[in-house]
TIROKE-179306 format. One record per residue (C-alpha): x, y, z; residue in one letter; chain. Coordinates in nm, 3 decimals, always signed. Layout:
% residues N
[[X; Y; Z]; "A"; "A"]
...
END
This chain:
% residues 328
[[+0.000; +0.000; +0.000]; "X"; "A"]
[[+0.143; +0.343; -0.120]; "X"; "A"]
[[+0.070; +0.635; +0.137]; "X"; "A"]
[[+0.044; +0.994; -0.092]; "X"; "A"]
[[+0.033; +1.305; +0.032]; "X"; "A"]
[[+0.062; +1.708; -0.077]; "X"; "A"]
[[+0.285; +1.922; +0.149]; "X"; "A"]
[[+0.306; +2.276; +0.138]; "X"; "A"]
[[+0.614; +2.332; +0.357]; "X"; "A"]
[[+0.921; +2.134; +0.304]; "X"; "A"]
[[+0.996; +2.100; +0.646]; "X"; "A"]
[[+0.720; +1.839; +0.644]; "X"; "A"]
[[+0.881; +1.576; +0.438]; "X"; "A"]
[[+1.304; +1.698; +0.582]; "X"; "A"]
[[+1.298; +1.411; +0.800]; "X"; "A"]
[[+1.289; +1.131; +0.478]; "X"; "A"]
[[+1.700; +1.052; +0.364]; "X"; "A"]
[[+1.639; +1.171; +0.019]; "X"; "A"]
[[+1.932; +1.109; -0.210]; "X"; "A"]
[[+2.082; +1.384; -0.376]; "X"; "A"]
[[+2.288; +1.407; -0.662]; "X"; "A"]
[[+2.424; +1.815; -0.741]; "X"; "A"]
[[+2.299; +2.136; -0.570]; "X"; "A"]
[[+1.967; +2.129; -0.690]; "X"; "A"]
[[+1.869; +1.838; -0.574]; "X"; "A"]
[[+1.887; +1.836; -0.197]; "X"; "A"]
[[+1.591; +1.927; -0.007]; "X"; "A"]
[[+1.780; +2.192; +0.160]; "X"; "A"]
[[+1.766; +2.387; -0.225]; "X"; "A"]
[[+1.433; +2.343; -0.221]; "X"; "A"]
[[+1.345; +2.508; +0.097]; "X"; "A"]
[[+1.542; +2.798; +0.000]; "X"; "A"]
[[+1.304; +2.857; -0.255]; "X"; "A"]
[[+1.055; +2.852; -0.022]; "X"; "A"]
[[+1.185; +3.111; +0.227]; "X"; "A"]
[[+1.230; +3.339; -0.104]; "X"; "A"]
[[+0.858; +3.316; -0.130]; "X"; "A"]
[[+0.830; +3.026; -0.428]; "X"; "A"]
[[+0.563; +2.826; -0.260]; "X"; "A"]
[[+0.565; +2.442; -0.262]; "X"; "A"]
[[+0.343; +2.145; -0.367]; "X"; "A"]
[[+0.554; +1.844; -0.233]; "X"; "A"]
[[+0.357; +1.538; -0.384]; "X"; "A"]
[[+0.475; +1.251; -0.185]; "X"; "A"]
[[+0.477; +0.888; -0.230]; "X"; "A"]
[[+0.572; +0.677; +0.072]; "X"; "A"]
[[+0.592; +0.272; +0.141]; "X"; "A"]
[[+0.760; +0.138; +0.444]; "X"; "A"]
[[+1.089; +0.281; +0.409]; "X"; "A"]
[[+1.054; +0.404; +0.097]; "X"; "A"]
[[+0.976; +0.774; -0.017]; "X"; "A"]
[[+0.985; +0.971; -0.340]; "X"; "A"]
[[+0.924; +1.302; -0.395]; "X"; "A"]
[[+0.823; +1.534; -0.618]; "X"; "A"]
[[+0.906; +1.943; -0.545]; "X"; "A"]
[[+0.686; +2.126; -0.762]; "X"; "A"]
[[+0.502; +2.435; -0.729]; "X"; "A"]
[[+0.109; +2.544; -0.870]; "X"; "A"]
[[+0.103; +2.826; -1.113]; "X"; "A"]
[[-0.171; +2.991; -1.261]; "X"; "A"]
[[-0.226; +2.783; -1.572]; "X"; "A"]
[[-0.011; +2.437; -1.474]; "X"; "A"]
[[+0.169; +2.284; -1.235]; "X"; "A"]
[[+0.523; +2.287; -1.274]; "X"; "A"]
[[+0.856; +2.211; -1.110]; "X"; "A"]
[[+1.046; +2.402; -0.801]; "X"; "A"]
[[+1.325; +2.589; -0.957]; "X"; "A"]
[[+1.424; +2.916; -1.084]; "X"; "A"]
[[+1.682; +3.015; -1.299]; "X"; "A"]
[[+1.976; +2.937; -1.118]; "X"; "A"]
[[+1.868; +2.525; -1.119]; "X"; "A"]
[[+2.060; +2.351; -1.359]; "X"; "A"]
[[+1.856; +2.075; -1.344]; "X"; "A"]
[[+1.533; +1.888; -1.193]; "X"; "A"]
[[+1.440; +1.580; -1.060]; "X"; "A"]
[[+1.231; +1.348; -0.844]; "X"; "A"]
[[+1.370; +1.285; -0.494]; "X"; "A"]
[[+1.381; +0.939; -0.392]; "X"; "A"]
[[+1.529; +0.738; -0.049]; "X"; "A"]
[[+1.814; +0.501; -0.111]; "X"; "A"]
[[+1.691; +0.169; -0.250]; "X"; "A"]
[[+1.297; +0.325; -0.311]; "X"; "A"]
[[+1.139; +0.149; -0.608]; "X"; "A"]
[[+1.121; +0.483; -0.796]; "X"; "A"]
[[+0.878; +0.308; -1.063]; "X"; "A"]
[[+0.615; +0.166; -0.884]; "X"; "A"]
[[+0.645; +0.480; -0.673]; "X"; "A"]
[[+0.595; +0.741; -0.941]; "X"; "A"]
[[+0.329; +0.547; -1.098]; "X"; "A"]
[[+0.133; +0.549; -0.803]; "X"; "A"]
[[+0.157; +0.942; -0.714]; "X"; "A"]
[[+0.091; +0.981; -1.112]; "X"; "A"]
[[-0.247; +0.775; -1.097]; "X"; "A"]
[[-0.341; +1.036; -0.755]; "X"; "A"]
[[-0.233; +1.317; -0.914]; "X"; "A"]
[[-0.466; +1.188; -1.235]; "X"; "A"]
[[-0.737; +1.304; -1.010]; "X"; "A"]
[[-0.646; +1.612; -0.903]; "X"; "A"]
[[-0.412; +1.837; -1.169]; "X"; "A"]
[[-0.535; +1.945; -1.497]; "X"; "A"]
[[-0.163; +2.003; -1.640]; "X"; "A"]
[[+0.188; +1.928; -1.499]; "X"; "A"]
[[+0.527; +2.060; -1.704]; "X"; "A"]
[[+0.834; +1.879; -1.598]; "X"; "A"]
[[+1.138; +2.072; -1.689]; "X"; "A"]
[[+1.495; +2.112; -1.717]; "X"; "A"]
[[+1.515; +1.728; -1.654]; "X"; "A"]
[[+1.842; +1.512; -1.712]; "X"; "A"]
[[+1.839; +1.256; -1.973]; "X"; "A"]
[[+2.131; +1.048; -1.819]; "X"; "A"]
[[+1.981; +0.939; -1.506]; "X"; "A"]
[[+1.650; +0.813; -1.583]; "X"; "A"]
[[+1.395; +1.073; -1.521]; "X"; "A"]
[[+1.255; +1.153; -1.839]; "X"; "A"]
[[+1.172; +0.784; -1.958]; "X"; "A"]
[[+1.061; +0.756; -1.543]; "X"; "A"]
[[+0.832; +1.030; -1.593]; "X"; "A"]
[[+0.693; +0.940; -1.928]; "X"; "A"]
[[+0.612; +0.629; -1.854]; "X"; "A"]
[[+0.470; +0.645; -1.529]; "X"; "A"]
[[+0.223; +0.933; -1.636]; "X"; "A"]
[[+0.126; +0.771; -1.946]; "X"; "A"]
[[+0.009; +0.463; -1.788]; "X"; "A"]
[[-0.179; +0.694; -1.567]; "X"; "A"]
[[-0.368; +0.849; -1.850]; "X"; "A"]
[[-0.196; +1.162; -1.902]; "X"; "A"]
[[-0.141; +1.255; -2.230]; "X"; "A"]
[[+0.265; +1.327; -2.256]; "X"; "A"]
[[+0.480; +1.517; -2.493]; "X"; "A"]
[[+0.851; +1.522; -2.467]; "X"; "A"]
[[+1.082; +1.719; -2.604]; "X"; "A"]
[[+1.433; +1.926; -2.575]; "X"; "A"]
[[+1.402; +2.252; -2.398]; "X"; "A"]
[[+1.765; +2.331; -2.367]; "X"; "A"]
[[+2.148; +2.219; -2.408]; "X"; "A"]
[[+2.409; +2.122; -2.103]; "X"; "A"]
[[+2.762; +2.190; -2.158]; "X"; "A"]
[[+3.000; +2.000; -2.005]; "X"; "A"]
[[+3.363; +1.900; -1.982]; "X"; "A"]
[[+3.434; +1.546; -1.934]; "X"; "A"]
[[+3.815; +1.569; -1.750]; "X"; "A"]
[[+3.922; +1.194; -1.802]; "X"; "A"]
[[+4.175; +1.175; -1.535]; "X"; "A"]
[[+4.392; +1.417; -1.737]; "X"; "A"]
[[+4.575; +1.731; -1.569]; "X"; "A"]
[[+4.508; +2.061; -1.587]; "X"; "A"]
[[+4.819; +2.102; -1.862]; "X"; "A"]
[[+4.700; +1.867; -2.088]; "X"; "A"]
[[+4.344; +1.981; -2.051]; "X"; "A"]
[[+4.507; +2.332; -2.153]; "X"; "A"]
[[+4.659; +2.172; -2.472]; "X"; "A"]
[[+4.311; +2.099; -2.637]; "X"; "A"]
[[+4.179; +2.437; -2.579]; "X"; "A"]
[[+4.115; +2.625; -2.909]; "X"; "A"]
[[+4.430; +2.841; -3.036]; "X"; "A"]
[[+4.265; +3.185; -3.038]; "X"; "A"]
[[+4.205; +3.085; -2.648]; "X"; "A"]
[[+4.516; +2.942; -2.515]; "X"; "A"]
[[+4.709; +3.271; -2.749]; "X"; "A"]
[[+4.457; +3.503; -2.537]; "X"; "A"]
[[+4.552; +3.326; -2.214]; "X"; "A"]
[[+4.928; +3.364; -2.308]; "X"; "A"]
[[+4.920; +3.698; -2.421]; "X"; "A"]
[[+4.695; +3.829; -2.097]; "X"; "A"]
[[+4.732; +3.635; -1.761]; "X"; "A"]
[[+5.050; +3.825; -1.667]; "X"; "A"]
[[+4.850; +4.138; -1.633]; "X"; "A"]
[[+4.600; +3.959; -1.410]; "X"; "A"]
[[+4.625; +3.858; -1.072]; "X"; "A"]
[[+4.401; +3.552; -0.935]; "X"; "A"]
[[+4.278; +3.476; -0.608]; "X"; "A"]
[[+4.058; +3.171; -0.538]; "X"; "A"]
[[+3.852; +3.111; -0.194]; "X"; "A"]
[[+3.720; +2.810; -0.092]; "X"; "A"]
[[+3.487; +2.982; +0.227]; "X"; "A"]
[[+3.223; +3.186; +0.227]; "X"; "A"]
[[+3.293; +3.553; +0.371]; "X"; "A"]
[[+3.066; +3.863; +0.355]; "X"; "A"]
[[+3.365; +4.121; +0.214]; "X"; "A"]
[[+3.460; +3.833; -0.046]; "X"; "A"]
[[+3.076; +3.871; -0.179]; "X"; "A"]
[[+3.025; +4.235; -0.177]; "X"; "A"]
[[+3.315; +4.245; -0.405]; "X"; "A"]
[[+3.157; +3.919; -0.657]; "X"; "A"]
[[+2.820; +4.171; -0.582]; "X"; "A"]
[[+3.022; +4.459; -0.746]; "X"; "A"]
[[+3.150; +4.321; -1.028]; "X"; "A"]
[[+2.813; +4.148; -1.126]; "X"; "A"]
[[+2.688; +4.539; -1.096]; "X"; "A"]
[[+2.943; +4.641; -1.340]; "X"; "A"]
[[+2.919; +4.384; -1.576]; "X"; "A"]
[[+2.670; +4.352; -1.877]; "X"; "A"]
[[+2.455; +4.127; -1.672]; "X"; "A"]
[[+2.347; +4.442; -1.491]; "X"; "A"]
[[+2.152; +4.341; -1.149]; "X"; "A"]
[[+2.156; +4.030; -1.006]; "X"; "A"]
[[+1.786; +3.833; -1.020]; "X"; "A"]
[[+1.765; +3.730; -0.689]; "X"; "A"]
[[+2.052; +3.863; -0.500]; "X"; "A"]
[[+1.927; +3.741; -0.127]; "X"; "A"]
[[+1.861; +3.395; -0.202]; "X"; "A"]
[[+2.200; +3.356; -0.442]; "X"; "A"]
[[+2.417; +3.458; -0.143]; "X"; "A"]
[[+2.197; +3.202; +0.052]; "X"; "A"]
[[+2.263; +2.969; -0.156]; "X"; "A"]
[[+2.643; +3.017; -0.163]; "X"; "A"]
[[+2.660; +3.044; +0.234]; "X"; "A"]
[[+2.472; +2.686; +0.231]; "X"; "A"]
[[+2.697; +2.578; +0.006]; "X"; "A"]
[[+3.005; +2.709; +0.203]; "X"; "A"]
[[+2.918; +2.522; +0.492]; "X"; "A"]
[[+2.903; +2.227; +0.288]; "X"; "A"]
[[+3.284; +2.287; +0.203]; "X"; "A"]
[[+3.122; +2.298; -0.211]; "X"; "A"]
[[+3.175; +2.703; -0.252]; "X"; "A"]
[[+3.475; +2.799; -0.472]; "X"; "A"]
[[+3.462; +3.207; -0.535]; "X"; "A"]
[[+3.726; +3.305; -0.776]; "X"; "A"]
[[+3.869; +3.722; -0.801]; "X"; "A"]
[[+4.091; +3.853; -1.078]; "X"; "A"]
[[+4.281; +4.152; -1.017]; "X"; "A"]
[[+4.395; +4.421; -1.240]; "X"; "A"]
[[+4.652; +4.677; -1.016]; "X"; "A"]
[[+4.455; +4.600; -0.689]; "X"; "A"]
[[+4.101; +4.642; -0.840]; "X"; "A"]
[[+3.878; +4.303; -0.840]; "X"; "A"]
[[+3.738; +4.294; -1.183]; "X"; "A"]
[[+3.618; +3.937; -1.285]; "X"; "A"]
[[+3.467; +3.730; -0.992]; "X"; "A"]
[[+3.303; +3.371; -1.029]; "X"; "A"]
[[+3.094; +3.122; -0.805]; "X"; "A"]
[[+3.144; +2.774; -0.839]; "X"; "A"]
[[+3.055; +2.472; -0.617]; "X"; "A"]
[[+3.218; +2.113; -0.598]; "X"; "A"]
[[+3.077; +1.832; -0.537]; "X"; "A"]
[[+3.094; +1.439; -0.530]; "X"; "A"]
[[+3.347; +1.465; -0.859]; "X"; "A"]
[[+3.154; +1.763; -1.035]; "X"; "A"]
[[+3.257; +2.075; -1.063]; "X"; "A"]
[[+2.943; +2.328; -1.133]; "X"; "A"]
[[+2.990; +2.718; -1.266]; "X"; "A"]
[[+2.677; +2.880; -1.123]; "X"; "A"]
[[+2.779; +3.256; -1.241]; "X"; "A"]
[[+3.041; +3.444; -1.427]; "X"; "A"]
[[+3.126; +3.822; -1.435]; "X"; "A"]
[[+3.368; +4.084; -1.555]; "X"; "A"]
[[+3.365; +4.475; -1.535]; "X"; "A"]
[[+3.268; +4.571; -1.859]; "X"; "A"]
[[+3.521; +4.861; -1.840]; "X"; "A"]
[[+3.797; +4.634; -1.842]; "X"; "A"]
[[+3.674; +4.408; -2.162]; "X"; "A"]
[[+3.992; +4.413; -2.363]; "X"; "A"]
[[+4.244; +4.224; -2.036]; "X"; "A"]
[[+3.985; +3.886; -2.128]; "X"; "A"]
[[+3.986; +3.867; -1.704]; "X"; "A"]
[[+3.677; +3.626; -1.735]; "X"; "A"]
[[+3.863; +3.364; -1.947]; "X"; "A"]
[[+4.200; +3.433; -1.694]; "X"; "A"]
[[+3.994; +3.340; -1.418]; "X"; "A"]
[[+3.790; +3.048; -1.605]; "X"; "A"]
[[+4.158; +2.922; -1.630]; "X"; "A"]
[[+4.285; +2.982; -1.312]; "X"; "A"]
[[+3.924; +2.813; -1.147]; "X"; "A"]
[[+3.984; +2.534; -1.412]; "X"; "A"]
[[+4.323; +2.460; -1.281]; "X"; "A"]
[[+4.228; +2.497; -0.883]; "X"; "A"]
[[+3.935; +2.200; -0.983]; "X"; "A"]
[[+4.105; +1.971; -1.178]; "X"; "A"]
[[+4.442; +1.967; -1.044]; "X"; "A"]
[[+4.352; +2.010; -0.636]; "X"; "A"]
[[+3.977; +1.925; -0.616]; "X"; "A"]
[[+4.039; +1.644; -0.891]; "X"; "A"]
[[+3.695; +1.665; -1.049]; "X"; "A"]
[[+3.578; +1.420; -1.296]; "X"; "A"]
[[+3.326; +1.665; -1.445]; "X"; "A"]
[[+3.302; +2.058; -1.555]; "X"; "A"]
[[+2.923; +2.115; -1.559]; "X"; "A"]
[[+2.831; +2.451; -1.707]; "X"; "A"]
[[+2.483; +2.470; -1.679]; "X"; "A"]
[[+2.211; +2.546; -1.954]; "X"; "A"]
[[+2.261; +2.764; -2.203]; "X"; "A"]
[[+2.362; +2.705; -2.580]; "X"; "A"]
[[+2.651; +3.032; -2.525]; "X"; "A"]
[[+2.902; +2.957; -2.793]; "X"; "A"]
[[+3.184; +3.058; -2.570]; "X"; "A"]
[[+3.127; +2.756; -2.344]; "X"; "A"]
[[+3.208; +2.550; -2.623]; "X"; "A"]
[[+3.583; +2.650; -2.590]; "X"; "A"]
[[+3.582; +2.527; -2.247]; "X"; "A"]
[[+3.394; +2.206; -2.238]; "X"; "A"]
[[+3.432; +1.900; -2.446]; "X"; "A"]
[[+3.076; +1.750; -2.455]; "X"; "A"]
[[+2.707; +1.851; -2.482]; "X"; "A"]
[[+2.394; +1.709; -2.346]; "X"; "A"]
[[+2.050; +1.799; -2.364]; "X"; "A"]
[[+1.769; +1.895; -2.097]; "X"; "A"]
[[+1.423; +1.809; -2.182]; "X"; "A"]
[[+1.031; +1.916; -2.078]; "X"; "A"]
[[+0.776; +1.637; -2.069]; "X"; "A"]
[[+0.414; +1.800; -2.042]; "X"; "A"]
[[+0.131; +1.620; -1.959]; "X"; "A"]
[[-0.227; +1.659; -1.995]; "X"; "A"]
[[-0.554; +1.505; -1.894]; "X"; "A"]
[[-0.680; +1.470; -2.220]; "X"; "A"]
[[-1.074; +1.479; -2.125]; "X"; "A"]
[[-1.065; +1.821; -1.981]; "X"; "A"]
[[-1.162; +2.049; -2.277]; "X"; "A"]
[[-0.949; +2.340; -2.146]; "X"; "A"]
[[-0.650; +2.121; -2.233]; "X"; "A"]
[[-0.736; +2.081; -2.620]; "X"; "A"]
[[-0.599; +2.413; -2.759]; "X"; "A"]
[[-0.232; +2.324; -2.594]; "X"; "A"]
[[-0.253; +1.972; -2.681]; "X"; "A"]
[[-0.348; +2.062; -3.071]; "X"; "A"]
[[-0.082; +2.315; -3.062]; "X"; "A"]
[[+0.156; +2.017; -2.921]; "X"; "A"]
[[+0.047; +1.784; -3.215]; "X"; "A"]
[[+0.166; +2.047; -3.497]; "X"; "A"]
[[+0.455; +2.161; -3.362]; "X"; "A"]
[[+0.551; +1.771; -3.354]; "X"; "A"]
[[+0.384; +1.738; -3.713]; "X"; "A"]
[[+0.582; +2.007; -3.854]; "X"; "A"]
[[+0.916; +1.893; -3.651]; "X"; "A"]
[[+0.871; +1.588; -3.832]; "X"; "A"]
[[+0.867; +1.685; -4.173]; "X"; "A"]
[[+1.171; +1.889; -4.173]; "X"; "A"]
[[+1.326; +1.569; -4.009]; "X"; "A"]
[[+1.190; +1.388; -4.328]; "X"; "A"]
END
């Protein structure tokens, strides 16, 4: 017998050992989101001692996943050794009831969760569409160091990184501290990124992550001024670069790719990472950095009785129509 339940507060299901697998997967990322007013809907399956979760939130027209735009990915939550099929196909035939339309996004092909999803909601009844929604870059180390990683850079970087770094100084801190933010706060300000979107919960974020021992905050230096900082966290062999900035006054030293090298280095040579992940984002500069590509995909589903449904389902069925004849 599956137990399900609907939680508005994530401190209701913090006592379950969900695994987690990157930043935005923990359920201490999700009720950060909460306290920076993105109210859950944490649909929970439970069996014995097994629990999966799914962190999603209602919006006006569907209900969709807890993130923002600093999640790289999303995914359900599950306890170590939970039969994540027979769970999600359970909370899917509940939520059948219940939910008119449910978007599942930014979800990882690699581990699962899209054929998970998909199939569990289908045999529920939903009607699901699936498709790409954006592109993951990523560089895949392969035990090599950080001077042979240099050596397949492109040539127009590695003669910019010769030409440059001597100019630059680099400073890289692997603890969070208030000063050391203000000036990654500055920069950001000064850079063509213009505000930050959620300032409050980003630093948040970080000082979680600090306390983790993940944070790695990286500050270039041109004659004593800081002007390129980045945030990146490590983790369980990945590395993950959450935000870059320069001071758009000081375009022509490249700081930003100086640092990118120097943070490069620090994490493959002294963290020893397996894995560069650079988010989402189909940026053609990331492609000098990273070696590999994968995509991130949204799986929609519908209950296909309710008539309120049938416009965005038709819509669905000729964008895949028209997909397919450029295919052919």
């Amino acid at each position: 017998m599956v137990d399900i339940s609907y939680h508005d507060r994530g401190d209701k299901v913090q006592d379950l050992p969900f695994l987690s697998s990157g930043p935005f997967s923990r359920l201490e990322w999700f009720k950060l989101l909460e306290h920076y007013d993105y109210k859950p809907l944490i649909a929970l399956a439970y069996k014995k001692n097994e629990a999966l979760a799914l962190p999603l939130y209602q919006g006006k027209y569907a209900t969709n996943i807890l993130a923002n735009w600093y999640s790289f990915t999303w995914a359900p939550l599950a306890t170590k050794g939970a039969d994540r099929q027979s769970l999600l196909r359970s909370l899917a035939r509940d939520m059948r009831g219940k939910f008119t339309r449910i978007i599942f996004d930014k979800l990882p092909g690699e581990d699962g969760s899209v054929d998970l999803l998909t199939d569990a909601y289908r045999r529920a009844g939903w009607l699901c569409f699936c498709e790409t929604s954006d592109i993951n870059h990523l560089l895949r180390v392969g035990g090599r160091s950080y001077e042979d990683y240099y050596t397949s850079l492109p040539g127009h970087l590695r003669s910019t990184l010769k030409r440059k770094t001597s100019s630059i100084e680099t400073e890289i801190i692997t603890h969070f501290q208030d000063d050391i933010w203000s000036l990654y706060d500055d920069v950001y300000e000064k850079s063509w990124k213009g505000s930050e979107g959620n300032p409050a919960l980003l630093k948040a974020f970080a000082e979680t992550e600090s306390r983790l021992g993940h944070i790695r905050i990286g500050l270039a230096r041109y004659k004593g001024n800081v002007i390129a900082a980045q945030f990146w966290t490590v983790e369980d062999g990945t590395a993950y670069i959450h935000k870059l900035a320069y001071d758009d006054d000081f375009k022509r030293l490249s700081s930003g790719s100086i640092l990118t090298a120097a943070m490069m280095r620090y994490v493959i040579d002294e963290d020893h990472v397996d894995l560069v992940d650079f988010g989402t984002g189909d940026d053609a500069y990331k492609a000098d950095w990273m070696n590999a590509t994968r995509p991130r995909f949204r799986v929609t589903c519908y209950r296909p009785e309710l008539p309120q449904n049938w416009p965005q389902i038709g819509r669905q069925v000729l964008r895949k129509l028209v997909l397919r004849s450029r295919a052919g």
